[in-house]
Structures are given as C-alpha cells and as structure tokens.
C-alpha positions in Angstrom: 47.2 124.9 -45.3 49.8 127.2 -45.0 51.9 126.4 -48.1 48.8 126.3 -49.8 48.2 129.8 -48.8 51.6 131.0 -49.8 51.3 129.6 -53.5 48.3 131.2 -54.4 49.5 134.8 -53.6 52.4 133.7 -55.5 50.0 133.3 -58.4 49.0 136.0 -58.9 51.5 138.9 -58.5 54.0 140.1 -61.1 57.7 138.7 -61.2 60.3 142.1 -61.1 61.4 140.6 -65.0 57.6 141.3 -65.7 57.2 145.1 -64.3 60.5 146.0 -66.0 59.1 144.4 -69.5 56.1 146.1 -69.2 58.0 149.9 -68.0 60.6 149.5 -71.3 56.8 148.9 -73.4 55.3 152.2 -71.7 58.5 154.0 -72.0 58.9 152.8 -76.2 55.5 154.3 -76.6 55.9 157.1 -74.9 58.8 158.0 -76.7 56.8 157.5 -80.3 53.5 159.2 -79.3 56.0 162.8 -77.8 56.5 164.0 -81.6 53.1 163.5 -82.4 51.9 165.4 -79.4 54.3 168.0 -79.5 53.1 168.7 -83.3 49.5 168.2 -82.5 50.5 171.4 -79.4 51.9 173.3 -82.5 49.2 172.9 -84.5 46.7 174.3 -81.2 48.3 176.8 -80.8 48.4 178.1 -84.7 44.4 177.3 -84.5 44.2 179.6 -81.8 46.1 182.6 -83.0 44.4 182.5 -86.2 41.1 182.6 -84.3 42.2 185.3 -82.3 43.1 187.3 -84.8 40.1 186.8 -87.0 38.2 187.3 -83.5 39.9 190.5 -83.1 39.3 192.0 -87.0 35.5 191.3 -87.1 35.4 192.8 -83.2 37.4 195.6 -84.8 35.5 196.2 -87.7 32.1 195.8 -85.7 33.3 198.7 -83.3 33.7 200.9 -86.5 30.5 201.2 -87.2 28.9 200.8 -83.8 30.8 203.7 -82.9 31.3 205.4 -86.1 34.9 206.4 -85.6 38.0 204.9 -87.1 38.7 201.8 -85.3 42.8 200.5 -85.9 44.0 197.3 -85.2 48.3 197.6 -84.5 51.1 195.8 -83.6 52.3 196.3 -79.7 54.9 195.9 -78.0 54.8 194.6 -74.2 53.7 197.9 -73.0 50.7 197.7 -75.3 52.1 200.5 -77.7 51.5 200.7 -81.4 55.0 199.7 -83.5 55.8 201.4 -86.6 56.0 199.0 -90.0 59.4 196.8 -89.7 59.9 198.1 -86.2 61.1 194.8 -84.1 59.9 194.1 -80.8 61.3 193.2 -77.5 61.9 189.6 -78.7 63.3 190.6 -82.0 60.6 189.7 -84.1 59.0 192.0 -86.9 55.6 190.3 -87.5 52.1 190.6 -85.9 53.2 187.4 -83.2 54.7 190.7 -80.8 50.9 191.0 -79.7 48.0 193.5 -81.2 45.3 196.3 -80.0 42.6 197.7 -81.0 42.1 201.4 -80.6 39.1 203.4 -81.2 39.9 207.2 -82.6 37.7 209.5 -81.5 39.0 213.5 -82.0 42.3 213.0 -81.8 42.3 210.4 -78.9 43.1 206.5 -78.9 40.8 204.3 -76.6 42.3 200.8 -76.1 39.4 198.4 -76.8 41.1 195.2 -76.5 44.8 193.8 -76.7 46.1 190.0 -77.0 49.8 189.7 -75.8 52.7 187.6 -77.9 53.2 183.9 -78.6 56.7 182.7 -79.4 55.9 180.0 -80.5 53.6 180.9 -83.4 54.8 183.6 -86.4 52.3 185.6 -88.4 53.9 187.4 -91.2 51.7 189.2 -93.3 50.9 193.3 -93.1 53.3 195.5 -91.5 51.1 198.6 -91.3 48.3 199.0 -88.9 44.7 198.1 -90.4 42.3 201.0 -89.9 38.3 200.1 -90.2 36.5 203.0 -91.1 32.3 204.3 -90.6 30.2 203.6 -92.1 30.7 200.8 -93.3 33.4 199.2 -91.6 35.7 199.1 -94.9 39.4 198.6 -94.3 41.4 201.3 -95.4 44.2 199.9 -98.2 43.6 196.9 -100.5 43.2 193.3 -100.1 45.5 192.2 -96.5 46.6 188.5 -95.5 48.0 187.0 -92.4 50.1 184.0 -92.4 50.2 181.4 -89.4 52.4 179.2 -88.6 54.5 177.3 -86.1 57.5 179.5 -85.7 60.3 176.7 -85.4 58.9 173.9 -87.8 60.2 170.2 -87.1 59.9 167.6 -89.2 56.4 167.0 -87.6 55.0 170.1 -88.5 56.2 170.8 -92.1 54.0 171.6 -95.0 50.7 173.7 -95.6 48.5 171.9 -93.3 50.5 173.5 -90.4 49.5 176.8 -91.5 46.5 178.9 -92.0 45.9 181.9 -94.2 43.6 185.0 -93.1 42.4 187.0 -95.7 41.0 190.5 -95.5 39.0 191.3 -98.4 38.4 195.3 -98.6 34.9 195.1 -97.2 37.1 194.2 -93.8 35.9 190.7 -93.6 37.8 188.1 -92.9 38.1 183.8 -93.5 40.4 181.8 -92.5 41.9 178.9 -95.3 43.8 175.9 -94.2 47.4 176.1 -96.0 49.9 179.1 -96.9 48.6 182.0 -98.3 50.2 181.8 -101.2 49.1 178.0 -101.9 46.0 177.6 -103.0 42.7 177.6 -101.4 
C-alpha cells in the first residue's frame, strides 16, 4: 500500500528537466513581447501628451472668452516661468516637452490657470513663441500653428508616422489632432 502511495505522487509532479524547459519558454517570450511593450509605452505616452496639449488649448481658448482677457499658453521651465522663443530649458531641450502654462492677463497681471510639467521621453517641436487666445472670440493671435509628437529617442520599434501625431491650430484657435507627422499627409 505504501509503494503504491509513493508512485502516484510521483505521477503527478514535474521532473526539475521539466520546470527548467518550461522557465527557458517563459524567459524566450519574455524576451520577444519587451520591444513590443516598450514601443506600445512610447506610443502611451505620445497619446497622452498630444491630449494634453490639445486639452490645455481648447481650456485655454475657452478661458478667453469666459473671461474676456488675453489668455497665453507658454513654455516653462521647472519653476513654472514663461521661456523666451529658442530659450533651452533645464534639460537642454528647446521644444514645448519642457512643460507649459496657461496665464490669464488681466491689466497688466499674469494669473496661472493651469501648468503640465515635462516628459523626457516625448519631444514636441512645433511653435517657439507663446500662443495668445484673444476675446471675443477666442482667436489665436498669429497664423495657422502645429505641434509635432513624438517619441523623443525612436528605436527601431517606434519608427515611422504612426508613432507620431500632428496638432493643428487653425486661426479660429481650434485644435485636431492627425495621426502621422505634420508634414505627412492627413
């Protein structure tokens, strides 16, 4: 009875040969499905800056004429102030990735509204001058403005327009977003 016992537990557990077959198969897969992950994080976290900047122009542009004062969307730099056109900041960087604010103008006086903070990880080259919506109809002032997204550092994974997204800014002050470069397109 007792041998009988032993056999069957035998049965039905895994030799050390099996475990270690079945850890190399977890650890092959692993190791295919990390550059897919990795450019499916990249491609997040373009999504989401792109949405937070369009978030930020139509809240920006919506303030103009709620309030009926100037309303300026800028670059910033860690301390949350406004960087001239071309001006770097801390990281080195010159594009619209530093961060942003919105600032409402009211006789001579900047009210910060709202600010989003930087993301290495994502470059947005487009604009270098600060875009100021104006009452009463929440125009922008300038011409026609885009915004180009994309991973900052692309790997093979991440290559090619549908990595990137376009904001455009027509005059009016609204926005869209396009899949692709701006330049390619839409």
């Amino acid at each position: 009875m007792k041998q009988h016992a032993i056999a069957s537990s035998l049965c039905g557990a895994f030799t050390l040969i099996e475990t270690l077959v079945v850890i190399a198969l977890l650890a092959v897969i692993v190791m295919m499905a990390t550059p897919s992950f990795v450019a499916w994080q990249e491609r997040d976290q373009v999504d989401a800056r792109a949405n937070a900047l369009v978030s930020t122009l139509a809240y920006a542009r919506s303030e103009a004429l709620r309030r009926g004062a100037r309303v300026t969307v800028c670059r910033t730099d860690a301390a949350r102030h406004c960087l001239a056109a071309g001006q770097p900041c801390g990281n080195g960087v010159a594009d619209w990735s530093c961060g942003w604010a919105v600032l409402a103008e009211r006789g001579g006086t900047s009210t910060l509204l709202r600010a989003h903070g930087s993301v290495a990880a994502v470059s947005i080259a487009g604009t270098q001058t600060n875009l100021t919506f104006t009452p009463p109809a929440g125009q922008l002032i300038g011409t026609f403005r885009s915004f180009d997204i994309a991973p900052r550092a692309p790997s093979k994974a991440t290559q090619g327009d549908k990595w990137r997204r376009c904001i455009r800014i027509a005059a009016g002050g609204r926005t869209r977003i396009t899949d692709g470069a701006c330049g390619a397109a839409s």
